[in-house]
C-alpha positions in Angstrom: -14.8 -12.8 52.6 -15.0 -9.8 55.3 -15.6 -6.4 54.9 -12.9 -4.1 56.7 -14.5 -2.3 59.1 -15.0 1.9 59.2 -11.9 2.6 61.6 -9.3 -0.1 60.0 -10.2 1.3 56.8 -9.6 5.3 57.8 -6.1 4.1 59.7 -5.0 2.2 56.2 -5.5 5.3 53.9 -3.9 7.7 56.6 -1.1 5.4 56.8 -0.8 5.7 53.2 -1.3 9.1 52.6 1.3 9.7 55.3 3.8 8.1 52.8 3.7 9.7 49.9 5.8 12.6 48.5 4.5 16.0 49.9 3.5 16.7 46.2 1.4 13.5 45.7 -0.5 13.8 48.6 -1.8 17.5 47.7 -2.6 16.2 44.3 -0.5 18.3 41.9 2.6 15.8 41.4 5.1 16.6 38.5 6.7 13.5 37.1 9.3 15.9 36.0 10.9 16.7 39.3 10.0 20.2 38.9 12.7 23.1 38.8 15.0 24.9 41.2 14.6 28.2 38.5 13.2 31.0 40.0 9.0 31.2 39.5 9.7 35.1 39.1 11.0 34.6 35.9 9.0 32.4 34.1 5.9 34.7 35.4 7.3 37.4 33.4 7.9 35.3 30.2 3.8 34.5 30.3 3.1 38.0 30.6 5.7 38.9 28.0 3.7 36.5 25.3 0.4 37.7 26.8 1.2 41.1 25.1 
């Protein structure tokens, strides 16, 4: 069996990385989906129980 050489290897993983969602790729997926809600509001919730 061969070893894939340096380059083929680096083209592969871009390749790859090229395909997955934008929120995969920077490592901080949510298998949720997320919300549409406004961040805003559930900033002030956490400081309201903060207190």
């Amino acid at each position: 069996m061969t070893t894939p050489d340096r380059d083929d290897l680096e083209a592969r993983a871009k390749d790859y990385v090229e395909h997955l969602p934008a929120e995969t790729a920077l490592g901080n997926a949510d298998p949720a989906g997320g919300v549409d809600s406004d961040p805003k509001a559930f900033d002030e919730a956490a400081e309201e129980n903060q207190q």
